[in-house]
C-alpha positions as CSV (number, residue, x, y, z in Angstrom):
1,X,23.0,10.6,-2.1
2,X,23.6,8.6,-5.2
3,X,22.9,5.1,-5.9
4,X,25.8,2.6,-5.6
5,X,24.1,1.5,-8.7
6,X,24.3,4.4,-10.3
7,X,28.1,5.3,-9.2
8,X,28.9,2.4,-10.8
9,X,26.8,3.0,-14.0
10,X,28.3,6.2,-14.3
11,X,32.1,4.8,-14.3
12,X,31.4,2.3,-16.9
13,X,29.8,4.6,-19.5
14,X,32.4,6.2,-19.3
15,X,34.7,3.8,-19.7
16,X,33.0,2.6,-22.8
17,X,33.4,6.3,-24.2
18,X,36.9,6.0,-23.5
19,X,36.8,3.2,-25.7
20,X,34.8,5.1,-28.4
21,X,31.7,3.5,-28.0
22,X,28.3,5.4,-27.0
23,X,27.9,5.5,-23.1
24,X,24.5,4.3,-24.1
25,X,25.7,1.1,-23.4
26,X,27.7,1.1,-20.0
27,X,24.2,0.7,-18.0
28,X,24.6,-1.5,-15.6
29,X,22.3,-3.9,-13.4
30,X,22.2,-6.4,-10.3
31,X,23.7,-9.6,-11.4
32,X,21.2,-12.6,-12.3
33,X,24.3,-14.9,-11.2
34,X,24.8,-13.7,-7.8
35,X,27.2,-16.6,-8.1
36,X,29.3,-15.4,-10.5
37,X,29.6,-11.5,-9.7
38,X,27.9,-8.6,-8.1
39,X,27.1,-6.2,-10.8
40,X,26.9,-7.1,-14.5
41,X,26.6,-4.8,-18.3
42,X,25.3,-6.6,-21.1
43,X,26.0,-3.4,-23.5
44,X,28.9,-4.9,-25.1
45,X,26.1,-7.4,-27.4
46,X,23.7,-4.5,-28.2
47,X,27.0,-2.5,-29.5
48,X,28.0,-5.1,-31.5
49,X,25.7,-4.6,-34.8
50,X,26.5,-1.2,-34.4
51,X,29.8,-0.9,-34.1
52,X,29.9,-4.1,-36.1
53,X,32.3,-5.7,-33.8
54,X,32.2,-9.1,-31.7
55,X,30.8,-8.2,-28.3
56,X,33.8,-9.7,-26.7
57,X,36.2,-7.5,-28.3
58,X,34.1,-4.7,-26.9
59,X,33.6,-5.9,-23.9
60,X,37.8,-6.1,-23.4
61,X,38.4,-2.6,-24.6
62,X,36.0,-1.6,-22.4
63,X,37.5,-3.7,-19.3
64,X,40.6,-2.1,-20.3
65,X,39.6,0.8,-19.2
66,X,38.0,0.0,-15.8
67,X,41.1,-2.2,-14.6
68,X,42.8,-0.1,-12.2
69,X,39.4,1.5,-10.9
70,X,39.3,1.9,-6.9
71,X,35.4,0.7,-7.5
72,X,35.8,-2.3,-8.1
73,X,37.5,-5.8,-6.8
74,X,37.4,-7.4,-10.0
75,X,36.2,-6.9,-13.5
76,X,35.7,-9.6,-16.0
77,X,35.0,-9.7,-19.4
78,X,33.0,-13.0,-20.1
79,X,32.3,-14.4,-23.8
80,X,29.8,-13.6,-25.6
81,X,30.5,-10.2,-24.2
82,X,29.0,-9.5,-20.5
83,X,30.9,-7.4,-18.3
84,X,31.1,-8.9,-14.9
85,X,31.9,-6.6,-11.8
86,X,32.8,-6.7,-7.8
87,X,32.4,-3.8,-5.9
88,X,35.7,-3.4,-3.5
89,X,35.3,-4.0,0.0
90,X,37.1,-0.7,1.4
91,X,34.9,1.8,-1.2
92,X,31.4,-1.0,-0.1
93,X,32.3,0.5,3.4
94,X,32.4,3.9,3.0
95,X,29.5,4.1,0.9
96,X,27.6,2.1,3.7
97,X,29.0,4.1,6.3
98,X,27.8,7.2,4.9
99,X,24.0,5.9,4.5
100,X,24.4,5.4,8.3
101,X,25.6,9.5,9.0
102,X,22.7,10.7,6.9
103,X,19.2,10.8,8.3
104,X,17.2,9.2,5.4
105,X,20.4,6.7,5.0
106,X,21.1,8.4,1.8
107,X,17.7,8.3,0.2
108,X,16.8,11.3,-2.2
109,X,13.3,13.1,-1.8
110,X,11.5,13.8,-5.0
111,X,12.2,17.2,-6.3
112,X,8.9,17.3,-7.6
113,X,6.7,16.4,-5.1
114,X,2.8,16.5,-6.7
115,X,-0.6,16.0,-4.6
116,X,-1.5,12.4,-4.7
117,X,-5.0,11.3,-3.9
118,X,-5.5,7.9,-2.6
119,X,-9.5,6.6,-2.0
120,X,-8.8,3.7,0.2
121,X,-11.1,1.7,2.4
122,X,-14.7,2.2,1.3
123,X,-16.3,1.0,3.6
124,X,-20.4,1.2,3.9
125,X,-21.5,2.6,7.1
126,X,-24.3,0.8,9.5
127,X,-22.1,-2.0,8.4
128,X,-18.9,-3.6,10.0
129,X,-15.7,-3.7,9.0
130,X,-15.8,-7.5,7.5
131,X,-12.3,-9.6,5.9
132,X,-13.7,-8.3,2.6
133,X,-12.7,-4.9,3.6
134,X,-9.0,-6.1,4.4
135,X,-6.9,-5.5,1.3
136,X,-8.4,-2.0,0.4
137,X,-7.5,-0.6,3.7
138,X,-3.8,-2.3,4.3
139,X,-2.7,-1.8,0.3
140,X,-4.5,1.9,0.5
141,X,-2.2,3.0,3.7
142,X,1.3,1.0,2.5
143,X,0.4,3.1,-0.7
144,X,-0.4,6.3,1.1
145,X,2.9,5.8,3.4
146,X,5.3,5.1,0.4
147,X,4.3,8.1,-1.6
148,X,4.8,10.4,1.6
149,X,8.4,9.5,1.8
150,X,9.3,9.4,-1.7
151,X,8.3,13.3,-1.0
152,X,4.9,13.9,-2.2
153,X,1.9,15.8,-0.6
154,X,-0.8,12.5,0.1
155,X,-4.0,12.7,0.9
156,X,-6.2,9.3,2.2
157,X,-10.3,9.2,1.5
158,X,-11.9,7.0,3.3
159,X,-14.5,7.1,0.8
160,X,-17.7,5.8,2.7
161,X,-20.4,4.4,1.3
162,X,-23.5,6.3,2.6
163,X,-26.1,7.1,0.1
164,X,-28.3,5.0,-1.9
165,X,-30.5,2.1,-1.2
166,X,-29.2,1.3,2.0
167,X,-30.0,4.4,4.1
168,X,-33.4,4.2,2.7
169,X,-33.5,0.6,4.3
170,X,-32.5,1.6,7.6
171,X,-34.6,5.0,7.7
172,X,-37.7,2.7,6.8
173,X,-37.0,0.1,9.5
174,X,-36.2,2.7,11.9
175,X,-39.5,4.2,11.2
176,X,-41.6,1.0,11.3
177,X,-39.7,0.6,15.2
178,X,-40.1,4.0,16.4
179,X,-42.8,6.1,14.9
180,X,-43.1,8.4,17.3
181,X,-39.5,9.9,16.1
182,X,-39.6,13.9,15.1
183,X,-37.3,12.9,12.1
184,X,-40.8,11.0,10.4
185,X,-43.1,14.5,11.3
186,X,-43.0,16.0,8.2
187,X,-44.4,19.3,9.6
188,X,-41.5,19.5,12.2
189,X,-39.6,22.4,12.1
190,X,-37.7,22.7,15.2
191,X,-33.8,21.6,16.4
192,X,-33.0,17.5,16.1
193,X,-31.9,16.1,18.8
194,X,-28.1,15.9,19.5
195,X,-28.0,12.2,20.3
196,X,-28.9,9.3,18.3
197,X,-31.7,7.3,18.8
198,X,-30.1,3.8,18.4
199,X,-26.4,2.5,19.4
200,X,-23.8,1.5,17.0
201,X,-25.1,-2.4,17.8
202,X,-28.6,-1.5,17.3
203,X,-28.1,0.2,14.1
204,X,-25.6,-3.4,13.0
205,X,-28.7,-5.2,13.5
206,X,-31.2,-2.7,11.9
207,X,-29.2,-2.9,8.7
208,X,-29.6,-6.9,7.6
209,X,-33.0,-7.0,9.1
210,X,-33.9,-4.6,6.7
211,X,-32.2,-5.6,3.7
212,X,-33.4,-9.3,4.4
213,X,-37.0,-8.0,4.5
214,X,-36.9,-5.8,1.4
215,X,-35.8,-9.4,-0.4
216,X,-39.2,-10.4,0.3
217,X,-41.8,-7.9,0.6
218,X,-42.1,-5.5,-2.6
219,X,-44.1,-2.9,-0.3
220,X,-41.5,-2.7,2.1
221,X,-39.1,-2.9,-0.4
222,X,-41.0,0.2,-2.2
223,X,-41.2,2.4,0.8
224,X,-37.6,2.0,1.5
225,X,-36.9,3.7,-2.4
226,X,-39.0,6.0,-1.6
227,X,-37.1,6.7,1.2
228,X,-33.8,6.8,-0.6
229,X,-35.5,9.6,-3.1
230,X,-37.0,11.5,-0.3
231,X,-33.9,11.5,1.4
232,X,-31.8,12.5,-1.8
233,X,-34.5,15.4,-2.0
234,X,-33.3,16.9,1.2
235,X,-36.1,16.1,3.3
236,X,-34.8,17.7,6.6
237,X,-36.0,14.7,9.2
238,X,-33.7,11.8,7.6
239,X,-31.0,14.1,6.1
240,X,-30.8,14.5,10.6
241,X,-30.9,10.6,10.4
242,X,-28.1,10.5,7.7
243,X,-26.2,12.7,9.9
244,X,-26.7,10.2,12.8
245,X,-25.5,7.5,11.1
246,X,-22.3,9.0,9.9
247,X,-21.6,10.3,13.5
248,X,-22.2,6.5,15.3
249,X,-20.6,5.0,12.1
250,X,-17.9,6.6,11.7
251,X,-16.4,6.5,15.3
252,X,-17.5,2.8,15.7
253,X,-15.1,2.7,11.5
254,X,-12.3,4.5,13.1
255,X,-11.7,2.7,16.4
256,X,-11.3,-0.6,14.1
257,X,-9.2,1.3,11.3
258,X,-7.1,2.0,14.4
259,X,-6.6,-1.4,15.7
260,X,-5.1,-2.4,11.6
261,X,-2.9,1.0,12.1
262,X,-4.7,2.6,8.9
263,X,-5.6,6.2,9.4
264,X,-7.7,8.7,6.7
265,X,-6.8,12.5,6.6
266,X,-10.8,12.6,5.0
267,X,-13.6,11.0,6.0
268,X,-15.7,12.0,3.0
269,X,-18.5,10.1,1.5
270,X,-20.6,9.6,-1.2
271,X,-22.8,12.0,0.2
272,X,-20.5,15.1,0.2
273,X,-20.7,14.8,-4.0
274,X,-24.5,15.0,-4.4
275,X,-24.4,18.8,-4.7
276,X,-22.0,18.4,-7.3
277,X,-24.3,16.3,-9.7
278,X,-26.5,18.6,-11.0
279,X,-23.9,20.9,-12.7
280,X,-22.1,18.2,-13.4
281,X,-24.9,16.5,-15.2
282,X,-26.0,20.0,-17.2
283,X,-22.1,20.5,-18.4
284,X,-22.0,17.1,-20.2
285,X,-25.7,18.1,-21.8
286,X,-24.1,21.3,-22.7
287,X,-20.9,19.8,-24.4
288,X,-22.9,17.3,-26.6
289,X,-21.8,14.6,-24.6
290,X,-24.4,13.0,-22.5
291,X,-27.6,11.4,-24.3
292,X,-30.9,9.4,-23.4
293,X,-30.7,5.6,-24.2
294,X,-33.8,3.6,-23.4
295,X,-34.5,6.4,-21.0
296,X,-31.3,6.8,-19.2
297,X,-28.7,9.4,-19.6
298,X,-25.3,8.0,-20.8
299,X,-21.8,9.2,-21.9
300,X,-20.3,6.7,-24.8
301,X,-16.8,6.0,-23.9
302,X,-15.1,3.0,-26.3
303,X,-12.6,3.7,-28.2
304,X,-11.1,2.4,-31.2
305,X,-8.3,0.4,-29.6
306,X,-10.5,-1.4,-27.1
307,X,-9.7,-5.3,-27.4
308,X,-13.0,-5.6,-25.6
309,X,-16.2,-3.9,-25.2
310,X,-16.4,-0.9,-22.9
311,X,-20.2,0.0,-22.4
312,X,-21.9,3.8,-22.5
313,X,-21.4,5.3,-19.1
314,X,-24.5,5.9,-17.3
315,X,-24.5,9.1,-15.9
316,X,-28.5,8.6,-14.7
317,X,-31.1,6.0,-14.5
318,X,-34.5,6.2,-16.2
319,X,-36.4,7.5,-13.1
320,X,-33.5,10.2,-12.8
321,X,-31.8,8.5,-9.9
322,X,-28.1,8.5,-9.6
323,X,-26.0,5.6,-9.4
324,X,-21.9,4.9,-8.4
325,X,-20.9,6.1,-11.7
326,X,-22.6,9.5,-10.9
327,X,-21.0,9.6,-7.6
328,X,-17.9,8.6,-8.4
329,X,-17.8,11.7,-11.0
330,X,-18.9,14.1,-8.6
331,X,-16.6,13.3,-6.6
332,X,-13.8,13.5,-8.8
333,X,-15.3,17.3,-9.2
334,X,-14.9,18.4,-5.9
335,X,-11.5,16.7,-5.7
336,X,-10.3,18.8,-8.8
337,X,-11.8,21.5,-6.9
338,X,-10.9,21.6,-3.5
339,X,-7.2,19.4,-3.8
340,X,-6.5,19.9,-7.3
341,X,-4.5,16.6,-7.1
342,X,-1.7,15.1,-9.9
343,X,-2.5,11.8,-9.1
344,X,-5.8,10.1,-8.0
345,X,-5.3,6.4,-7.1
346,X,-8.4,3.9,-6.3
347,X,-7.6,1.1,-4.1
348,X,-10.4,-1.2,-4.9
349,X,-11.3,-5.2,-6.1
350,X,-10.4,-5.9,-9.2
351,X,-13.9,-6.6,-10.4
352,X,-14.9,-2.7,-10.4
353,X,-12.0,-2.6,-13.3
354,X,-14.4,-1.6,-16.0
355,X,-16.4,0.8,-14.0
356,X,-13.4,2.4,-13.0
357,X,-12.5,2.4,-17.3
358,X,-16.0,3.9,-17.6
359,X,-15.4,6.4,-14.7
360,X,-12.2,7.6,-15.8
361,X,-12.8,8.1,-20.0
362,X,-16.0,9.8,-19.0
363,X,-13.9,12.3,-16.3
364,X,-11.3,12.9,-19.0
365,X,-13.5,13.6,-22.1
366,X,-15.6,16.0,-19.9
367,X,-12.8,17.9,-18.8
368,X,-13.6,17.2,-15.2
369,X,-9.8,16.6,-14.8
370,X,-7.0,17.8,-16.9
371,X,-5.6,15.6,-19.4
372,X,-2.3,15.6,-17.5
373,X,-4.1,14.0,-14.2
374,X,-3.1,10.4,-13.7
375,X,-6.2,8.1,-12.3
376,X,-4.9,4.8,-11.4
377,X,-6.6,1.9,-10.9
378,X,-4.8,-0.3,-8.1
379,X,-7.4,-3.4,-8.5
380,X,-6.5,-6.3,-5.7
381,X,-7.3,-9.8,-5.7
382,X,-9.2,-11.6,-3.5
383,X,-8.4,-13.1,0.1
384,X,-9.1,-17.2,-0.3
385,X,-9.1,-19.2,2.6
386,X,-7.5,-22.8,2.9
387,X,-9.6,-24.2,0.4
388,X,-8.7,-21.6,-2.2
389,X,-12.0,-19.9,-1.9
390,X,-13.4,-16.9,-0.1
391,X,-12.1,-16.2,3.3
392,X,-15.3,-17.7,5.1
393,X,-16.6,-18.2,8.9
394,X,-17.0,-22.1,9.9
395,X,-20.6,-21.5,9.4
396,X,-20.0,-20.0,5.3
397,X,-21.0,-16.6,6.3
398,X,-18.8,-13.1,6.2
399,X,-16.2,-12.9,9.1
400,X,-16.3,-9.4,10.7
401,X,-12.7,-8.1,10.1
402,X,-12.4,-7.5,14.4
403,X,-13.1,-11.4,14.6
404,X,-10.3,-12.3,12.5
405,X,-8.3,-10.0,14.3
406,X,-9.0,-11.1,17.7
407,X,-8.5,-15.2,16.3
408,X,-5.1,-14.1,14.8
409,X,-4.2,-12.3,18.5
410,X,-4.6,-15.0,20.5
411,X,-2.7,-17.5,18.4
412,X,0.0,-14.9,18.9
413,X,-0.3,-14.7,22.6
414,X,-0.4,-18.3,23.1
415,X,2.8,-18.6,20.9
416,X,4.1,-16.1,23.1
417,X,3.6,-17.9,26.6
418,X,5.1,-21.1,25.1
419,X,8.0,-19.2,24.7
420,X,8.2,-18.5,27.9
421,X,10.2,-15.1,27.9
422,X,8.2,-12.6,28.7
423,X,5.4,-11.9,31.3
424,X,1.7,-12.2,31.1
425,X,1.0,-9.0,30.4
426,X,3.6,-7.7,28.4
427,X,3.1,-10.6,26.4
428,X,-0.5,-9.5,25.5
429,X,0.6,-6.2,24.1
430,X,3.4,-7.7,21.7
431,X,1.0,-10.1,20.5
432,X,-1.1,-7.3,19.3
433,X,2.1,-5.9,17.3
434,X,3.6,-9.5,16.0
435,X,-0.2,-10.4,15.0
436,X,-0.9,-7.1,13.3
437,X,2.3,-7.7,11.3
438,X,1.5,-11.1,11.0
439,X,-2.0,-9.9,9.0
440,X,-0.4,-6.9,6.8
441,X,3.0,-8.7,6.1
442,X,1.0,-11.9,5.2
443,X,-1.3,-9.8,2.6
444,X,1.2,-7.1,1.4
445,X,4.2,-9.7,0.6
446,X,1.7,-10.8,-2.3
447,X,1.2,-8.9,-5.7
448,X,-1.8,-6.6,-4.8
449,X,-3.3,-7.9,-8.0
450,X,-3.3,-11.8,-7.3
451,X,-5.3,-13.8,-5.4
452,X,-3.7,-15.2,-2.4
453,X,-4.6,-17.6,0.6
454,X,-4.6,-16.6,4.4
455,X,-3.3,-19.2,5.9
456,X,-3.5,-18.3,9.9
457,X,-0.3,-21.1,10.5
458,X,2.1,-19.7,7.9
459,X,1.2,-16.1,8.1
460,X,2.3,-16.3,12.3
461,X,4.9,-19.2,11.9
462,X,8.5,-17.1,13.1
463,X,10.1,-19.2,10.1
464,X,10.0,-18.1,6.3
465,X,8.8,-15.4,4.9
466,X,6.4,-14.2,7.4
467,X,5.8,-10.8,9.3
468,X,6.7,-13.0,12.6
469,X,10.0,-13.9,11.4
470,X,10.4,-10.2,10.3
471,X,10.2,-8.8,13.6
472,X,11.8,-11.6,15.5
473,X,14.9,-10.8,13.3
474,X,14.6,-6.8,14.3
475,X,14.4,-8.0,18.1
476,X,17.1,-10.0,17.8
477,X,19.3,-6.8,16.8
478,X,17.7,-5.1,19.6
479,X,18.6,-7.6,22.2
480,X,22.1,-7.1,20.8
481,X,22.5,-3.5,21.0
482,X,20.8,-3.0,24.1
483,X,23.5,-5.4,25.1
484,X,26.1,-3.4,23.8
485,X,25.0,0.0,25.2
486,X,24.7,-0.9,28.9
487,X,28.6,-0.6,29.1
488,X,29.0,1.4,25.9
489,X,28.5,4.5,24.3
490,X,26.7,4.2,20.7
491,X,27.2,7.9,19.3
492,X,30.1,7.8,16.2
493,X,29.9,4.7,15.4
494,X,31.4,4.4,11.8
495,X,30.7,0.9,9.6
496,X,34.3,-1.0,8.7
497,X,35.1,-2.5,5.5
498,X,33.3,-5.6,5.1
499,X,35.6,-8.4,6.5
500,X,34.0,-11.2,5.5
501,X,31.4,-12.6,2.6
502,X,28.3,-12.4,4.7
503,X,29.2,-8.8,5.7
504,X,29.3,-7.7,2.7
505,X,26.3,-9.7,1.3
506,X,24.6,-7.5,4.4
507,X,25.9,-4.3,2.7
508,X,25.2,-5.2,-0.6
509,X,21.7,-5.7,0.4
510,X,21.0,-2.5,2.5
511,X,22.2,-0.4,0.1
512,X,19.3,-1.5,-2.5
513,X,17.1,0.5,-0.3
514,X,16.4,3.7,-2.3
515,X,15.9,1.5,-5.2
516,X,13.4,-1.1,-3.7
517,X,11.1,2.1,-2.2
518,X,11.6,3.8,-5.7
519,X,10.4,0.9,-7.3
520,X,7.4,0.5,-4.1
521,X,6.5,3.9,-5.1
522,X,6.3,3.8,-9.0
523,X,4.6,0.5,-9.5
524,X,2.5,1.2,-6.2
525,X,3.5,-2.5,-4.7
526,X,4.2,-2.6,-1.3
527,X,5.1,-6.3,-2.3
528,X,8.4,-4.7,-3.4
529,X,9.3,-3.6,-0.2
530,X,8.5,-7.1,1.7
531,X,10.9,-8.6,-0.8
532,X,13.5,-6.2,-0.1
533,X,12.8,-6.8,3.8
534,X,13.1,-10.1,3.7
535,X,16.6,-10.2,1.4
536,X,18.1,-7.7,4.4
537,X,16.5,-10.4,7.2
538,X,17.9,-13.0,5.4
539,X,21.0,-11.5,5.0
540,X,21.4,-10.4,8.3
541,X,21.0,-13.6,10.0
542,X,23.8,-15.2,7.9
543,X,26.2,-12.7,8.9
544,X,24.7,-13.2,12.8
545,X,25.6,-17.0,12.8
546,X,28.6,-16.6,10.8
547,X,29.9,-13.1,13.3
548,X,31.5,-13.1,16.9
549,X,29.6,-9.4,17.4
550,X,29.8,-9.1,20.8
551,X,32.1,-11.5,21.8
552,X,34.7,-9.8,19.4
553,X,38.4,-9.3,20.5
554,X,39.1,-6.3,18.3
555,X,37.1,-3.6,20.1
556,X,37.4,-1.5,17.3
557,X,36.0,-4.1,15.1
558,X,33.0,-4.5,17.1
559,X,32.4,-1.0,17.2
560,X,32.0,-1.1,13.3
561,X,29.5,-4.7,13.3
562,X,27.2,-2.5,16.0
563,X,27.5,0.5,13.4
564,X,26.2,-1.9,11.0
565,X,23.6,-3.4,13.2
566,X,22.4,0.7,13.7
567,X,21.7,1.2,10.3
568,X,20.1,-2.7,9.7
569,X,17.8,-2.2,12.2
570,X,16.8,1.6,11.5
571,X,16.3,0.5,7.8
572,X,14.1,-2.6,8.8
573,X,12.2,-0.5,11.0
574,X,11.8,2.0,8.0
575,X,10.5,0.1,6.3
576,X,7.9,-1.9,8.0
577,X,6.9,1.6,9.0
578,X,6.1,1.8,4.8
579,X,4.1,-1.4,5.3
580,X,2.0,0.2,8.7
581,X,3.2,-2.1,11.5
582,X,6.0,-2.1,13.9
583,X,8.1,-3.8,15.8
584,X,8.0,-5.0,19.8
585,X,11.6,-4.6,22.0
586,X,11.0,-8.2,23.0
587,X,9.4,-11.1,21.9
């Protein structure tokens, strides 16, 4: 279904080739003076130097054209030269009324859909989830969500973090606890035991002890590298330990990915690239490429437009160990390999920018992806708390991401019993929705790319721009239409010609949705599609205060404002659907 946008485009280019000037110029866009009109074209002062005519004259000849057009209410021609445009009220209504028939309320898949990587998440396992792991994983799965309904074949990477350094840590700690372990026999050959020998909390404790000791003994640091080598070797005993991890990790990562509504299609790691290095490795020796500088091996990658300077890529440390920028490659190798993906988009702070300029050159000038692939960086700012600096505990140290959570859910649930409406018990399950849209409506409603304060009492406040007051403006339709159908049939409903201005401020704000997920998709900001919620809530509850709905006279009028409520609410819920969270029947 075409845009309204575009309809409208489409009449006045051709209205200014009626006029014999170049269509070129009869684009049109949302007015910036909302007060003044609807729609505006500013072609009629680009023309003017070529057609060497005053814009306004253009601009006349053009309106000329468009005055008897069923389109539009009025047309104005305004000096210097701006065409100014209302959209009618009876051709508003039918257009609206026909996003409500079709399924996707009008919206127009891709017809050429491509395979979209997104590595989202990254978290380290042995390690919990902490606030610091947040924005990856809420931006990553708006992203993810976006791209799959503009029509595209997504695939989500967790992207774990589970080689280097810190298995070595917890092998060696592991091994100073229990000695007696088959995994530290070197001469055992038979079958590992199925079951791990630590819990999920054990192995959350094992992790800092470890690390905190390596700080301040060199031989225990020492043993744990050598650990990490051995390891990487393929010693069979803690590649079995590495296995273990990854099994307790990862279902401990995916029940708290659950509770934030985030979900990964892989649950890949670091690991699952290793035996792509070597080759890898060899085929940028054997293209000229890679070289030794002060015993490492490196890949130069500045080029000559570079405001600023972009260091070698290190493909391999002196002592022949790999590092993230090894990894990262790899990975991109088995990507190319196994997905063969358009688009691979990386999720990640905005401090790993330059590796991530390192990382990419280096893929492209190896030919480990085509020159057509598109790697994205999506960098994200950082989540301050009140006093503008690093989300904190009271105590300065790393909240774990379920705490946060959990503080967040019962400020909701309290909130909830002073409104007295609903029962105990149902009250603690629609505090787990409102305070999980609370959290991702809060962070998402910001440019990815800025940094940006989470501030508990605005983020669940039910007023402003806040997930709260997003969903309590979706229940509210609810309550109204649940209303409506316990005497009253809902199927065929058809939406009316706006009757009044907030009505058709309502229409002329839901029918900007394909235009505000377009946007989502191609600048990949879910920000764009909190704005766009927001303008439809806000709109919405104008027309609410300003409408009888219910109480109507004029049955057949009614029948249209619930039409119109159908499609509100469907479109809201669309779209928080794009953002991961939903919406309660009650609040």
């Amino acid at each position: 279904m075409e845009q309204l946008i575009e309809i409208i485009s489409d009449e006045v280019k051709g209205a200014f080739n009626k006029s014999g000037y170049d269509e070129r110029y009869g684009n049109v866009t949302l007015s910036n003076r909302p007060d003044l009109c609807e729609f505006q074209c500013n072609g009629a002062m680009a023309a003017a130097k070529e057609y060497k005519k005053a814009p306004i004259m253009i601009a006349e000849d053009v309106l000329k054209e468009l005055e008897d057009n069923d389109i539009f209410e009025s047309v104005e021609a305004i000096k210097p030269g701006f065409l100014n445009f209302k959209v009618s009220n009876a051709f508003l209504g039918k257009y609206v009324d026909k996003m409500h028939e079709d399924e996707d309320f009008g919206f127009e898949k891709t017809k050429n859909p491509l395979t979209i990587m997104i590595d989202y998440g990254g978290p380290n396992v042995a390690k919990p989830l902490h606030v610091g792991h947040l924005r990856s994983a809420v931006i990553g799965e708006s992203v993810k969500r976006i791209s799959r309904y503009v029509g595209h074949n997504v695939i989500g990477d967790v992207h774990l973090g589970d080689w280097g350094l810190q298995m070595g840590l917890i092998i060696t700690e592991l091994k100073l606890r229990k000695p007696e372990l088959c995994y530290f026999d070197e001469n055992y050959d038979g079958e590992y035991p199925t079951e791990a020998p630590f819990t999920i909390s054990e192995l959350e404790e094992i992790y800092p002890t470890a690390s905190g000791k390596s700080k301040e003994d060199e031989e225990y640091k020492e043993a744990a590298l050598k650990a990490t080598k051995e390891l990487q070797a393929g010693r069979r005993g803690y590649r079995a330990l590495l296995n273990h991890i990854l099994t307790i990790s990862v279902g401990d990562l995916k029940k708290n990915y659950e509770k934030l509504n985030v979900s990964f299609d892989l649950w890949k790691g670091e690991s699952d690239a290793q035996e792509y290095i070597p080759d890898m490795v060899q085929l940028m020796k054997d293209k000229g490429l890679a070289y030794e500088s002060e015993g490492a091996l490196v890949v130069d990658v500045k080029e000559e437009t570079d405001k600023k300077e972009v260091p070698p890529c290190m493909i391999l440390k002196s002592d022949g160990a790999s590092l993230y920028t090894t990894t990262d490659l790899a990975t991109l190798v088995w990507r190319v390999k196994d997905y063969n993906p358009d688009r691979i988009i990386y999720v990640v702070d905005n401090r790993q920018e330059m590796h991530f300029i390192q990382v990419f050159r280096c893929a492209k000038k190896a030919g480990i992806v085509r020159d057509d692939v598109s790697l994205e960086f999506l960098g994200f700012g950082t989540m301050n708390g009140p006093d503008g600096k690093p989300f904190k505990t009271r105590d300065g140290g790393v909240m774990r991401l379920e705490f946060l959570l959990d503080e967040i859910n019962d400020k909701m649930y309290n909130k909830i019993l002073d409104n007295d409406t609903i029962e105990k018990s149902e009250a603690k399950e629609v505090a787990k929705i409102v305070s999980l849209a609370a959290v991702k409506y809060g962070d998402l409603s910001n440019q990815a790319s800025k940094d940006y304060i989470f501030d508990v009492e605005k983020f669940t406040s039910s007023e402003g721009n806040t997930g709260p007051y997003i969903l309590y403006t979706i229940v509210r339709i609810k309550s109204i239409l649940n209303k409506y159908k316990a005497d009253n049939n809902i199927d065929n409903l058809h939406i009316d010609t706006p009757d009044s201005g907030s009505a058709k401020k309502l229409m002329l704000e839901l029918v900007k949705f394909q235009n505000a997920v377009v946007s989502a998709y191609e600048d990949n900001a879910p920000s764009k599609i909190c704005a766009y919620i927001y303008d439809v809530c806000d709109a919405f509850n104008h027309f609410y205060h300003e409408t009888k709905i219910l109480s109507c006279d004029d049955e057949d009028k009614k029948k249209g404002y619930i039409a119109l409520l159908i499609l509100t609410k469907d479109i809201l819920e669309q779209c928080i659907d794009l953002l991961g969270f939903s919406a309660p029947e009650r609040m």
